[in-house]
C-alpha positions in Angstrom: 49.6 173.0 56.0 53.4 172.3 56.2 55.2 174.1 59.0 58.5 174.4 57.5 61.5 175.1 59.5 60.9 176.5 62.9 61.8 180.0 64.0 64.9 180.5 65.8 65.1 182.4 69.8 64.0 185.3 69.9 66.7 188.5 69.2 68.8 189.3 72.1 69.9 185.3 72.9 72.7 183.5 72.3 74.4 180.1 71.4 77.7 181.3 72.8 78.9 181.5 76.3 78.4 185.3 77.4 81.9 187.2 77.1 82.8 185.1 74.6 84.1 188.1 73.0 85.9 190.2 76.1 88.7 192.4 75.1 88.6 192.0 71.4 87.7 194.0 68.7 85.4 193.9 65.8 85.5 196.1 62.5 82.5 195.9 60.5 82.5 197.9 56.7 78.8 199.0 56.7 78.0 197.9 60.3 75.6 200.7 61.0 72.7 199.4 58.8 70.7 196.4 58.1 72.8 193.1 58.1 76.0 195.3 58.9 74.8 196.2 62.1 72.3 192.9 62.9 76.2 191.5 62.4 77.6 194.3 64.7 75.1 193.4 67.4 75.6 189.7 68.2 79.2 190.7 68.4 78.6 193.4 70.8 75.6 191.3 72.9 79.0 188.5 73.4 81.2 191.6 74.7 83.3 192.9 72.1 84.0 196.5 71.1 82.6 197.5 68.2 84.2 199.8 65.3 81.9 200.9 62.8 83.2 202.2 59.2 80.6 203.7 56.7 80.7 206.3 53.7 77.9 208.1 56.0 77.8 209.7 59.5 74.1 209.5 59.2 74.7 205.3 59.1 77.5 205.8 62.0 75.5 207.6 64.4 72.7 205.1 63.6 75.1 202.4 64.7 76.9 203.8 67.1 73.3 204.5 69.1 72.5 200.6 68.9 76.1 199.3 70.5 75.7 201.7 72.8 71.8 200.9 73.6 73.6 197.3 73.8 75.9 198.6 76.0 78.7 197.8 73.8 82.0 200.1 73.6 82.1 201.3 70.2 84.0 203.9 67.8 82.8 204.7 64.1 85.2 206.0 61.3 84.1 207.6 57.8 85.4 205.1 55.8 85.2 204.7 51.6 86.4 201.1 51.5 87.4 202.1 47.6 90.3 204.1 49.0 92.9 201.8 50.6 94.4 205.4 52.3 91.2 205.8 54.3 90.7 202.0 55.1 94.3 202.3 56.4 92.7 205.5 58.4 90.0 203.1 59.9 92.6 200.6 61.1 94.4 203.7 62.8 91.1 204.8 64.0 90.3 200.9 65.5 93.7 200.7 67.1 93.6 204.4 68.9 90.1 203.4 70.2 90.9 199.5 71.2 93.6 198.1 69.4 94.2 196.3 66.4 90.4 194.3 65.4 90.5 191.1 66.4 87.7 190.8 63.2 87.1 191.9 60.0 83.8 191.8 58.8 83.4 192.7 55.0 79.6 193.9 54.8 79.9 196.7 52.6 78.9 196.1 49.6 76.8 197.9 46.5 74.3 196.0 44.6 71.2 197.4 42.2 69.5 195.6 39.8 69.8 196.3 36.1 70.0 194.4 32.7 73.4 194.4 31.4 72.8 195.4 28.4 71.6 198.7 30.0 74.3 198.6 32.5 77.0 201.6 32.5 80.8 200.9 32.5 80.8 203.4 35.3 78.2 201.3 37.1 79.9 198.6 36.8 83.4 199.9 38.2 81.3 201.2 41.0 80.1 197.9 41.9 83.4 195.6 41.3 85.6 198.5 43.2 83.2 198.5 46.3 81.7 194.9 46.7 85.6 193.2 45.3 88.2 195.8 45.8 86.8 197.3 48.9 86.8 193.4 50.4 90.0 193.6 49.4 91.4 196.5 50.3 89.7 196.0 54.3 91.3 192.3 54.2 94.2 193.5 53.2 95.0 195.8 55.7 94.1 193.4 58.6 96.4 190.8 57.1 99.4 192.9 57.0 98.8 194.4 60.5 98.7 190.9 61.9 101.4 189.3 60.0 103.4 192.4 61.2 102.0 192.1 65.1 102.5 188.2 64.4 98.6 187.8 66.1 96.0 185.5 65.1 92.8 187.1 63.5 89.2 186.5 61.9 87.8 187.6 58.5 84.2 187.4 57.5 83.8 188.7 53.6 80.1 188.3 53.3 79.6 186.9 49.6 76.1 185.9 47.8 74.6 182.4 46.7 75.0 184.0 43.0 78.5 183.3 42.9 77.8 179.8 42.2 74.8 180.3 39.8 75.5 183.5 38.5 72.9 186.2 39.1 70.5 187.5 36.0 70.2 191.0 36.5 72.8 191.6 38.8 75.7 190.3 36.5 78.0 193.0 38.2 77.3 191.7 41.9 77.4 188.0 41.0 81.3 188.5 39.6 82.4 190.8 42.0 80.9 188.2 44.7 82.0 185.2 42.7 85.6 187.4 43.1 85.0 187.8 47.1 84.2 184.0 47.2 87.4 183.0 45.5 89.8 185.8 47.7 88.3 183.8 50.8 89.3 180.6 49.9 92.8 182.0 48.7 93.5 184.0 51.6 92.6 181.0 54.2 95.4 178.8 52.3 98.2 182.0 52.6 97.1 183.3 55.9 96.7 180.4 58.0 99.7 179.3 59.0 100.0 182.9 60.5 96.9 182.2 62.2 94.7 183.9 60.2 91.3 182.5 59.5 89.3 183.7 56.4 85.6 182.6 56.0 82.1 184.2 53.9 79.0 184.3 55.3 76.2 184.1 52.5 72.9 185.6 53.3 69.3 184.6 52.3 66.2 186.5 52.3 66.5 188.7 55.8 63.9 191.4 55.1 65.1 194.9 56.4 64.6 198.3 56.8 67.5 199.7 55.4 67.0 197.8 52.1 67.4 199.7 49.0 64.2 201.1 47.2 65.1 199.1 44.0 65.7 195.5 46.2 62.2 196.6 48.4 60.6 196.9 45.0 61.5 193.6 44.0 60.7 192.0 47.2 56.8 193.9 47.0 56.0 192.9 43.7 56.3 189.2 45.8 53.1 188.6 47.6 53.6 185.8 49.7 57.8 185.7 50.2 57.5 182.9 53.0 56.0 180.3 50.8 58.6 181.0 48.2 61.2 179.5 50.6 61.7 176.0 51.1 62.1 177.1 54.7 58.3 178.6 54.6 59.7 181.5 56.5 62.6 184.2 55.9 65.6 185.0 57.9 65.6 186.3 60.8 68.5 189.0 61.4 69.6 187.5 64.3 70.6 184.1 62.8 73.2 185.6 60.4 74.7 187.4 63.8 74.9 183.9 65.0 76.6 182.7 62.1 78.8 185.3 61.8 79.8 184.9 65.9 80.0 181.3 65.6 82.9 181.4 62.9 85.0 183.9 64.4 84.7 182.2 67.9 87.0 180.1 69.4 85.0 177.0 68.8 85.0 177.2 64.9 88.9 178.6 64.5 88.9 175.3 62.9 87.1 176.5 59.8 88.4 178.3 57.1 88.2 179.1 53.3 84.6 177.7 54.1 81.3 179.8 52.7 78.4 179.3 55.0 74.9 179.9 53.5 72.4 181.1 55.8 69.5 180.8 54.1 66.9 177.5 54.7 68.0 175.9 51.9 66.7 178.7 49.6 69.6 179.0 46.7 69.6 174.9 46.0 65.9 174.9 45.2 65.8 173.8 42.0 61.9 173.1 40.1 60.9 169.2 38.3 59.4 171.2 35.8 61.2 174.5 34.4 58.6 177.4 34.6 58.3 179.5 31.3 61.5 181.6 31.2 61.0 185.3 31.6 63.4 188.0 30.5 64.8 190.2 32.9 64.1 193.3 31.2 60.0 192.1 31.4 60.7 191.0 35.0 61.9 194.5 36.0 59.2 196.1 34.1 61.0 197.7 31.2 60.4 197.9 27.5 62.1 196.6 24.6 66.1 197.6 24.3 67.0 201.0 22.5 70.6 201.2 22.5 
């Protein structure tokens, strides 16, 4: 029996020096769910006020209760990060509350699995304009408040291993992240001599309860998900928190235009011996194509 990589600390501890983040602010798209708010959390356990922007009070009020069960100062806006009028209404919201966010973090995203051959033109706008142009849009709107305060700042986009190997079955995620991947490593070149640092934060296999039926049906048609991992374990939430804190700390200001992976190795696996290929439409279960 191989023990693969060990498990990290338990929730609730921390690499960083408590306070770490005193007096700044943190933004996070989609920060009231799942990785959003596991994200959210690590930021608010180190000190730092937390604003939370969602499409849905029902995801704000679940986010604002866990800062605030963390002890965190937090506000929420209703935010649809398509709209570059209402992300500039978050911004205004972030500012009345606690001033202008020290970091960005890009979490929202949409994502559903789908053959593209059965894919809609309207799904895929959907996608690209949420999980691109909403990155965009957020990013955006903290650059030119920054460049305008002249203050140095933090962006986390949070992109997807698929942007390197493309991504059967979720051909509109993979080149809207491919897109996010590419606007970090522009943005880091034109931003940083304003002080400006723009990473992405990639995450693996970190098994949640806000997950979307369509992923959660994927995942449980998996039997044993650990030993599909080179890690012989998934992610714990906690460790993409620490990822997340670690960049936009003062100890990695250094780094930028990087993508961190946070995932036990799990995208670079690669087989001796191909296994026999599998369509995606027989993978998700469907029949032949009828157009």
């Amino acid at each position: 029996m191989h023990p693969g990589l060990p498990s990290p600390p338990p929730a609730g501890e921390t690499a960083l020096r408590p306070g770490t983040f005193d007096g700044q602010t943190v933004l996070v798209t989609g920060g009231g769910t799942g990785l959003g708010k596991a994200i959210a959390s690590e930021f608010a356990r180190l000190g730092a006020a937390i604003v939370i922007a969602s499409r849905s009070t029902e995801h704000l009020e679940a986010g604002q209760a866990a800062m605030e069960d963390l002890g965190a100062a937090v506000a929420t806006a209703v935010c649809d990060i398509r709209d570059p009028e209402a992300v500039a209404a978050a911004f205004d919201t972030a500012e009345a509350a606690f001033g202008l966010p020290d970091v960005l973090v890009n979490n929202a995203a949409a994502n559903f699995p789908v053959p593209a051959e059965d894919m809609s033109p309207n799904a895929w706008r959907a996608v690209v304009d949420i999980t691109l142009n909403g990155t965009f849009n957020c990013t955006r709107e903290m650059g030119r408040r920054h460049l305008a305060a002249g203050t140095p700042g933090s962006v986390i986009n949070v992109g997807a291993s698929y942007a390197w190997t493309g991504g059967p079955g979720f051909a509109h995620s993979a080149a809207a992240k491919a897109g996010v991947k590419s606007l970090t490593e522009s943005l880091a070149v034109e931003w940083g001599p304003y002080g400006i640092q723009v990473n992405c934060l990639v995450p693996g296999l970190f098994p949640h309860e806000d997950m979307t039926s369509d992923i959660r049906s994927s995942l449980d048609r998996t039997s044993t998900k650990d030993a599909c991992q080179p890690a012989l374990r998934v992610g714990e939430r906690q460790e993409l928190g620490w990822a997340a804190t670690f960049l936009a700390s003062p100890y990695g200001r250094f780094i930028s235009g990087h993508t961190l992976v946070v995932d036990g190795a799990n995208w670079q696996r690669r087989s001796m011996t191909n296994p026999p290929v599998v369509t995606v439409r027989d993978q998700m279960g469907r029949g032949p194509f009828q157009p």
